[in-house]
C-alpha positions as CSV (number, residue, x, y, z in Angstrom):
1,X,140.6,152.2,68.8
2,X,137.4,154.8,70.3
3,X,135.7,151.2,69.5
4,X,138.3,149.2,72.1
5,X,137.9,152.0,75.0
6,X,133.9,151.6,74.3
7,X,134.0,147.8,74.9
8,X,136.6,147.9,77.4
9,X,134.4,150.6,79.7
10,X,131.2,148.4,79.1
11,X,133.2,145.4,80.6
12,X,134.4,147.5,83.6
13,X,130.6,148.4,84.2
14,X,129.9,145.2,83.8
15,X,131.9,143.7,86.1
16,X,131.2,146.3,88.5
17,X,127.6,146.1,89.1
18,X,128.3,142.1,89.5
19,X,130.5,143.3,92.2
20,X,127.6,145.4,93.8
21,X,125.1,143.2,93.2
22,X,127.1,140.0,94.8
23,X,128.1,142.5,98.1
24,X,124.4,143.3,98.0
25,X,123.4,139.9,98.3
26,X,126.3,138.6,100.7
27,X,125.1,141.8,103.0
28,X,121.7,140.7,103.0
29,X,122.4,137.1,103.8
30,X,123.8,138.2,106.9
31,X,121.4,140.8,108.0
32,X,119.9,140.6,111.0
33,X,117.2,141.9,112.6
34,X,116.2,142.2,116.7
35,X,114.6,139.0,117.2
36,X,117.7,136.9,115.6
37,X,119.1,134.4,117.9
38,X,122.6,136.4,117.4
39,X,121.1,139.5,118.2
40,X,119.9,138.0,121.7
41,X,123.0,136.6,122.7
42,X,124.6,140.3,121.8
43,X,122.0,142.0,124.3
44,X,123.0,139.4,126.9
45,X,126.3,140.0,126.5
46,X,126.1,143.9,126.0
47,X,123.8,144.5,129.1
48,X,125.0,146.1,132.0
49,X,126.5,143.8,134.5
50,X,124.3,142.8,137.5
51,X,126.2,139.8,138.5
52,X,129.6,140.7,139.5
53,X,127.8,142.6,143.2
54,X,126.0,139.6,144.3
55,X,128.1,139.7,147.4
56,X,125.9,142.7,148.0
57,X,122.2,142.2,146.7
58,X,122.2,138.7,145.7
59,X,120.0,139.7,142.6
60,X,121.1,139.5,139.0
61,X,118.2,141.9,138.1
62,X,119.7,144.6,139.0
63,X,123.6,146.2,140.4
64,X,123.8,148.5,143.3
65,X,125.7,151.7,142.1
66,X,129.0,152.1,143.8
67,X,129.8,154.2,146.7
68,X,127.5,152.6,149.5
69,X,127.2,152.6,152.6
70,X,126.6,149.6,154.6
71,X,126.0,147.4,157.7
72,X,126.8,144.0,157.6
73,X,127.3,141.8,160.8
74,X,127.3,144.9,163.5
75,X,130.0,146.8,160.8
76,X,129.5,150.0,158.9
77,X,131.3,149.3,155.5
78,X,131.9,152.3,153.0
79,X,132.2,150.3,149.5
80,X,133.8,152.2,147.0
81,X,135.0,149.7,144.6
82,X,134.9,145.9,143.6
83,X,137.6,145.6,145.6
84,X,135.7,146.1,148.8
85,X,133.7,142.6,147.9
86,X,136.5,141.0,149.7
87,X,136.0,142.8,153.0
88,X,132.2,141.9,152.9
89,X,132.9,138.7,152.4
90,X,135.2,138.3,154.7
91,X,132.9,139.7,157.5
92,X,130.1,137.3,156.1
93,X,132.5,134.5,156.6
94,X,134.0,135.2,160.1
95,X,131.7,133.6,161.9
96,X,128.7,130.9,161.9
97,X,126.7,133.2,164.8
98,X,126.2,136.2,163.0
99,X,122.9,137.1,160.5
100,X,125.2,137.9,157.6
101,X,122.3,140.5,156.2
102,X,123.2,143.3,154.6
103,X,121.8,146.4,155.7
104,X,121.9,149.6,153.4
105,X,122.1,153.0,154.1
106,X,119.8,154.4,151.9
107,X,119.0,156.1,149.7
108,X,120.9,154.0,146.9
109,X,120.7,153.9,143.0
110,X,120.1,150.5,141.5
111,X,121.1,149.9,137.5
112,X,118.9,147.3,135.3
113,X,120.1,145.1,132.9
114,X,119.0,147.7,130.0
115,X,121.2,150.8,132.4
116,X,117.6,152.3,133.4
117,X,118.6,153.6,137.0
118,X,116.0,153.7,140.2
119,X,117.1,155.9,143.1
120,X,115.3,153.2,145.9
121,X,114.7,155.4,149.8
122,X,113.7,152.4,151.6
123,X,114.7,147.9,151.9
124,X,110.7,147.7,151.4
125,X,111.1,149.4,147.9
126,X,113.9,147.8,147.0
127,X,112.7,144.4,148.5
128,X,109.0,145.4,146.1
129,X,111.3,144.9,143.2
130,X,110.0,142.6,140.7
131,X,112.7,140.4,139.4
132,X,110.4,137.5,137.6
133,X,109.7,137.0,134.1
134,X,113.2,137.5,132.4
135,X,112.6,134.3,130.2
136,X,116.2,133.2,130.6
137,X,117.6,136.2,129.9
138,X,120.5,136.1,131.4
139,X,124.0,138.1,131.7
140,X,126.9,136.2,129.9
141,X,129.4,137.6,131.7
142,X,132.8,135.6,130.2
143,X,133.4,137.7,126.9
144,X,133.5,141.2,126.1
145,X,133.9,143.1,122.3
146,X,136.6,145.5,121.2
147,X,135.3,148.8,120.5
148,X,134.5,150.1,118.0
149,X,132.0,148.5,115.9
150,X,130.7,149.4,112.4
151,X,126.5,148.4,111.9
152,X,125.2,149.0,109.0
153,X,121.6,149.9,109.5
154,X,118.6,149.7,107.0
155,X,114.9,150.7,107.6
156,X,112.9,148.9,105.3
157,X,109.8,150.5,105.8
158,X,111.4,154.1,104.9
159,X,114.4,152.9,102.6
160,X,116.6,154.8,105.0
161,X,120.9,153.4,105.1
162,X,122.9,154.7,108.3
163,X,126.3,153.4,109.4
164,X,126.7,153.8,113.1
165,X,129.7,153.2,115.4
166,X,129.1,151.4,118.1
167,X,131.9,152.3,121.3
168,X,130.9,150.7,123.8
169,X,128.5,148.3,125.6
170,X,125.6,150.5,126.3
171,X,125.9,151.9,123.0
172,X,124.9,148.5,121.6
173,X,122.6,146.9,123.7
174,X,120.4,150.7,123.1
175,X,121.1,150.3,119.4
176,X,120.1,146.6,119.9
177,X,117.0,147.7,121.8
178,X,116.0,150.2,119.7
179,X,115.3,148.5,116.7
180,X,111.9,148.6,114.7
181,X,110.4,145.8,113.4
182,X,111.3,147.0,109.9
183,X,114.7,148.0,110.7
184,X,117.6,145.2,109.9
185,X,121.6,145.6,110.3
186,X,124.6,143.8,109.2
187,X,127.8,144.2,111.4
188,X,130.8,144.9,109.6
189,X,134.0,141.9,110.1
190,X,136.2,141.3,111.4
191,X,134.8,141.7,115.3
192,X,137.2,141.0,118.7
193,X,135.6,139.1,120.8
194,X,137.9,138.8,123.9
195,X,136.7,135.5,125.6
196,X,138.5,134.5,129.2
197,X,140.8,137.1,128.4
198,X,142.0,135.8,124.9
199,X,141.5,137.9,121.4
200,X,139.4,136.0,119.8
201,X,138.9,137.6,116.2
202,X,135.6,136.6,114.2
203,X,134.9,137.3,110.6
204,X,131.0,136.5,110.0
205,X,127.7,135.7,112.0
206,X,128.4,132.3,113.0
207,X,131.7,132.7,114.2
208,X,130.6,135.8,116.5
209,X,127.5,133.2,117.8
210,X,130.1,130.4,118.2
211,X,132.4,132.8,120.4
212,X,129.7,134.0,122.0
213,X,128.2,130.4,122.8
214,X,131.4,129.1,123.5
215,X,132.1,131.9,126.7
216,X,129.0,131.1,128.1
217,X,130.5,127.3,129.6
218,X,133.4,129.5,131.2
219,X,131.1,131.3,133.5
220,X,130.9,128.4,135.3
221,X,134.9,129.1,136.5
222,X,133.3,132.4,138.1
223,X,132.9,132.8,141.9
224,X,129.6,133.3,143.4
225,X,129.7,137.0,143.1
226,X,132.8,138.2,140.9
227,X,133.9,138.3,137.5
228,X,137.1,140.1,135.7
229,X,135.9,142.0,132.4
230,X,138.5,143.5,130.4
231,X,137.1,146.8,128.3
232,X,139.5,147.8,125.3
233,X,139.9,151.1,124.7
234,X,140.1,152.7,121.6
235,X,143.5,152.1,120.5
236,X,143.4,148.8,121.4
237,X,145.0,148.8,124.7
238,X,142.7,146.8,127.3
239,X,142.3,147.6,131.1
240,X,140.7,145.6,133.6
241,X,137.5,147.2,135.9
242,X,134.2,149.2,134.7
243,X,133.1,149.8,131.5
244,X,133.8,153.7,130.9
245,X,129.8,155.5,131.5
246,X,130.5,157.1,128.0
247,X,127.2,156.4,126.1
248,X,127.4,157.6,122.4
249,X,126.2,156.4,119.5
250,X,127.7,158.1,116.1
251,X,125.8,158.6,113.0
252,X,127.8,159.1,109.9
């Protein structure tokens, strides 16, 4: 009988470092590190938006931080909101005779594509701005992720695991661009994608790249200067309008 139990725990040990060693291998296949295609289009995606204000700066390196004051077409416009774009456009499009510029009253706070924030005093700083040189890198502006997300995280170099929950947008395009070039993470499935407003759930690499990909021909049914993002919050429960400026990363 003792001689049963012995062969019956060997098998169970058996079978269980198969176990680990086949979920080792399936979480290194899909490992990836910062200079993986996937990881590119999830910095894109993750960035702060800089297209959505084009009504007011005509730049998609950068997003004016809302209030603002402004003159456009002998007006004085207090923008608040998004939903001020309307009124500017509006003025813009009253009449063929007027300059259509808009003037700021500065200063104003501008936000890059990575959330670093400029406080600009003057349209000859802001106008100094150097916008060239982003290889393509542009905002994909048609899909957002639910939130959270679980990384796995793994420093070669140092042999050093972390999990980290990911919350929201800023929270992964920092953990994106602080990676090392020894430092490779998996992200744990299934992943929301929420693509032209649809749930789209994805359960590996390629099917996040495909969603991802896939949003990238609907930006074409944008306007000029808007776009509708929908943020989830965390019980799953989405609301249109800004991303919430919480910026956390957790490290269990």
């Amino acid at each position: 009988m003792n001689k049963v139990y012995f062969l019956l725990l060997i098998s169970l040990a058996f079978l269980s470092c198969q176990d680990e060693d086949n979920s080792v291998k399936q979480q290194l296949g899909s490992a990836l590190n910062a200079s993986a295609p996937l990881s590119k289009l999830i910095l894109r995606l993750s960035q702060n938006p800089t297209h959505f204000d084009n009504v007011l700066d005509g730049s998609d390196c950068y997003s004016i931080m809302l209030p603002v004051t402004i003159n456009v077409n002998g007006q004085t416009i207090s923008v608040e909101d998004e939903d001020d774009f309307d009124i500017i456009e509006n003025l813009i499009n009253a009449s063929g005779n007027d300059d259509d510029i808009i003037h700021f009253v500065f200063p104003i706070v501008i936000a890059f594509a990575d959330f670093d924030e400029m406080s600009i005093n003057s349209q000859s700083q802001l106008d100094a701005i150097d916008c060239i040189g982003d290889d393509g890198f542009h905002e994909i502006r048609c899909a957002d992720f639910a939130f959270p997300i679980i990384i796995h995280n793994y420093n070669i170099g140092d042999q050093v695991a972390s999990n980290v929950s990911i919350i929201n947008d800023r929270a992964f395009h920092d953990f994106l661009g602080g990676l090392s070039n020894t430092e490779i993470y998996t992200i744990v499935y299934p992943v929301t994608v929420i693509v032209s407003g649809q749930a789209v759930t994805v359960n590996d690499n390629d099917q996040l790249e495909d969603a991802i990909e896939a949003s990238i021909n609907d930006c074409d049914n944008l306007n000029d200067y808007g776009r509708t993002r929908l943020y989830f919050l965390r019980n799953m429960e989405f609301v249109p309008g800004r991303q919430p400026s919480e910026n956390r990363i957790e490290l269990y």
